[in-house]
VOPAGU-2260 file (C-alpha; in pm, 1 decimal, decimal comma):
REM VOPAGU-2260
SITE   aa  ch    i         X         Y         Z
SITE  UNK   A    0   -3209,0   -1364,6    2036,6
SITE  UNK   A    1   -3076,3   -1231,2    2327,1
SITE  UNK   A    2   -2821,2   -1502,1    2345,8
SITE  UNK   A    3   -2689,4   -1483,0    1986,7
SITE  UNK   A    4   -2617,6   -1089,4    2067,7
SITE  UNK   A    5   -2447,1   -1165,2    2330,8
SITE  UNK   A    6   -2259,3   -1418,8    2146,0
SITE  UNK   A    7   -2178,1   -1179,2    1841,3
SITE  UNK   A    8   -2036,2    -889,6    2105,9
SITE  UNK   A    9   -1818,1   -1148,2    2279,2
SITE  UNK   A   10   -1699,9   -1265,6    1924,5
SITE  UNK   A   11   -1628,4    -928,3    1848,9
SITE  UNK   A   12   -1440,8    -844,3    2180,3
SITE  UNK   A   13   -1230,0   -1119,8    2162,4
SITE  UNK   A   14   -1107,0   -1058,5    1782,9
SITE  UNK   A   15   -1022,7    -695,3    1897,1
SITE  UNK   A   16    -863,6    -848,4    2227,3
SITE  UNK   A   17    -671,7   -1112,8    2004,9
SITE  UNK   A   18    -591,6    -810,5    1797,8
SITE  UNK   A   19    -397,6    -609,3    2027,6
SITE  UNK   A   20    -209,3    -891,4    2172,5
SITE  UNK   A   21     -69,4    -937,3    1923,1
SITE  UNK   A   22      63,3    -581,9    1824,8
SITE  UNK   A   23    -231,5    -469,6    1601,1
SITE  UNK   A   24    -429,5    -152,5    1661,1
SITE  UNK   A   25    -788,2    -129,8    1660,2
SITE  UNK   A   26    -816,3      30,8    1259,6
SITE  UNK   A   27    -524,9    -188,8    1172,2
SITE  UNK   A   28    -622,5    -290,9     808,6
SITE  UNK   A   29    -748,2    -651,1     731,4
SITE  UNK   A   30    -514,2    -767,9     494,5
SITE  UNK   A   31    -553,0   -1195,5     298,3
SITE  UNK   A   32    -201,9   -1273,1     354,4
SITE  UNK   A   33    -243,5   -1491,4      43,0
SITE  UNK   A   34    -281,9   -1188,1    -141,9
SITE  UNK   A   35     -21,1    -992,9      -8,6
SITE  UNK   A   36     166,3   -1319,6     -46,7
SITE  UNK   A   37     116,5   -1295,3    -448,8
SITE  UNK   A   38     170,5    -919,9    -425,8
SITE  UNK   A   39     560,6   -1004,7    -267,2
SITE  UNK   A   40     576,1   -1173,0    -613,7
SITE  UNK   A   41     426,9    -896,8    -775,4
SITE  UNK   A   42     689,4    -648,5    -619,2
SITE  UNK   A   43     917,4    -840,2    -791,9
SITE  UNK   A   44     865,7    -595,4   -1089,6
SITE  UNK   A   45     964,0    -333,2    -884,7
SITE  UNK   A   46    1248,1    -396,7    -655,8
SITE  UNK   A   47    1495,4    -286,3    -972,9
SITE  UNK   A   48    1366,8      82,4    -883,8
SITE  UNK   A   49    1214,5      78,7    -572,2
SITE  UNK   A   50    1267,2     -36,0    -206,7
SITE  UNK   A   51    1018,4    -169,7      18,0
SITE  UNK   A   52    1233,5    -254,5     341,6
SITE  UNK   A   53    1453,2      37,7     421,9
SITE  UNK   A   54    1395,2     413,5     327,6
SITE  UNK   A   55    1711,8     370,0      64,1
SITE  UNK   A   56    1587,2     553,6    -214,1
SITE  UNK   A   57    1738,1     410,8    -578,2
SITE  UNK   A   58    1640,2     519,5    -881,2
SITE  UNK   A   59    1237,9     554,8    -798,2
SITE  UNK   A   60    1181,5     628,6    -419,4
SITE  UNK   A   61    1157,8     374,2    -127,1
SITE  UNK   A   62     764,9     243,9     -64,7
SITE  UNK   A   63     804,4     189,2     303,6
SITE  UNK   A   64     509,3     342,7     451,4
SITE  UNK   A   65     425,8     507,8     114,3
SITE  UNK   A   66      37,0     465,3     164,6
SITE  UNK   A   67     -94,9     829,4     378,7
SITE  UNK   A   68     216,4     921,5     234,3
SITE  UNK   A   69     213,0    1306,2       1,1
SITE  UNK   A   70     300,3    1191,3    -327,3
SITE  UNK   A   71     659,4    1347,9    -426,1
SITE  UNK   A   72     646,4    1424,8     -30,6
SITE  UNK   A   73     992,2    1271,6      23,0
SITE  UNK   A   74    1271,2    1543,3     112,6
SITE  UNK   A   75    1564,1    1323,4     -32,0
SITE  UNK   A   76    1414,8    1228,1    -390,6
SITE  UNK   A   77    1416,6    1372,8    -691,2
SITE  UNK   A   78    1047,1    1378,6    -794,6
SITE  UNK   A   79     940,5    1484,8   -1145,0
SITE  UNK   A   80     737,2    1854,4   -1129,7
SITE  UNK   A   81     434,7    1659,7   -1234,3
SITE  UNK   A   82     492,6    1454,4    -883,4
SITE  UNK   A   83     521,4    1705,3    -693,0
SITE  UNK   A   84     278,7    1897,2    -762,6
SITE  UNK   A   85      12,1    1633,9    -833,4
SITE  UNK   A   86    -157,8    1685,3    -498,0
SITE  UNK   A   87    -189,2    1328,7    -474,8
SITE  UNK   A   88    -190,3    1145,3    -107,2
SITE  UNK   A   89    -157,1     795,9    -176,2
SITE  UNK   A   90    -432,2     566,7     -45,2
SITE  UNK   A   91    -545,3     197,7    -203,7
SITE  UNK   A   92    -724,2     314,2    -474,6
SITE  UNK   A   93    -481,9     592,5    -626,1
SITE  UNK   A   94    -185,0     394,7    -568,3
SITE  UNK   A   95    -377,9     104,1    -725,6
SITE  UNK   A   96    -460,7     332,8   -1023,2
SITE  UNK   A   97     -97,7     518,2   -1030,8
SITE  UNK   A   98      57,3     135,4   -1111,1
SITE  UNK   A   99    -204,9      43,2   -1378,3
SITE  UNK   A  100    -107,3     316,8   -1566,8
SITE  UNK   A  101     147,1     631,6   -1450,7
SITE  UNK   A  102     126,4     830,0   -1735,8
SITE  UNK   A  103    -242,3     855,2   -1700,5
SITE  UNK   A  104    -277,6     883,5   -1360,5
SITE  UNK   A  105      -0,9    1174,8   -1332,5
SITE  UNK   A  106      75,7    1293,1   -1708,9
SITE  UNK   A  107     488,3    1377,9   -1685,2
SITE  UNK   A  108     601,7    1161,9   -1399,0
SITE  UNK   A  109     951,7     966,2   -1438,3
SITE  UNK   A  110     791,1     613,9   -1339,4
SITE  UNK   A  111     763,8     491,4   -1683,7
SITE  UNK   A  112     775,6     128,4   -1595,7
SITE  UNK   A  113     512,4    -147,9   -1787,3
SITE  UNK   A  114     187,9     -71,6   -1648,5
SITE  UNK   A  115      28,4    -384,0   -1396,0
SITE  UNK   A  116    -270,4    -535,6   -1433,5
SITE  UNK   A  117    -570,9    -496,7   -1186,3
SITE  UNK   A  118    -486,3    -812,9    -990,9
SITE  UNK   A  119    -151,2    -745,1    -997,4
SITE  UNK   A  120    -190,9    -397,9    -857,0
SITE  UNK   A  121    -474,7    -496,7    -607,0
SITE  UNK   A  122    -206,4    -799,2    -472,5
SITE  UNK   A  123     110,4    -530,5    -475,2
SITE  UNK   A  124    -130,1    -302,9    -231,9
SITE  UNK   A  125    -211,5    -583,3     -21,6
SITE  UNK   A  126     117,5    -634,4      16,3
SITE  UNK   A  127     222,0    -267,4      72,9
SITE  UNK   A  128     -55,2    -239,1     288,0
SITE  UNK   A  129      38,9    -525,8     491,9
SITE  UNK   A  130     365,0    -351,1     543,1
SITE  UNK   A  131     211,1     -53,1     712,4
């Protein structure tokens, strides 16, 4: 018993030694790089509007470190009222639900783009996510 503890601690230490090597901090997320792979596809859908590698905002604003982010918090956009005053920060799950349908998540915003499904949106969060 006292072995396999000591086995699953060392495990542990290494992965969080591993870990910072290699640039990651402690509460980094955990993100399937297949999935974030498929939600690169995914962003596919969005690119027209949004952009996800520079803070150039087009005609939605840019996503680059959007999740923690204030919705309608960016000082050089445009947002709707209904953005803006949503009170929304954006985490997983409300950016996850904001995709799958933006007129129901925040009645009056300008994103009026097709609505993802849930796999689609769970593999475009992954993918923002892994972006962090």
């Amino acid at each position: 018993m006292r072995f396999v503890l000591a086995w699953v601690v060392s495990g542990l230490a290494l992965a969080l030694v591993i870990r910072l090597a290699v640039g990651g901090a402690p509460d980094a997320p955990v993100v399937d790089p297949a999935v974030a792979s498929r939600g690169a596809q995914v962003s596919s859908k969005c690119v027209a509007c949004h952009a996800f590698d520079s803070r150039d905002n087009h005609v939605g604003p840019h996503l680059v470190g959007i999740l923690g982010r204030q919705a309608g918090g960016l000082a050089a956009f445009a947002y709707s009222d209904a953005m803006r005053q949503s009170g929304v920060v954006w985490d997983k799950d409300s950016l996850k639900q904001f995709v799958m349908g933006p007129q129901q998540f925040i009645p009056g915003t300008n994103m009026g783009v097709s609505p993802l499904t849930e796999p689609e949106a769970d593999e475009l969060v992954s993918y923002l996510e892994s972006m962090q």
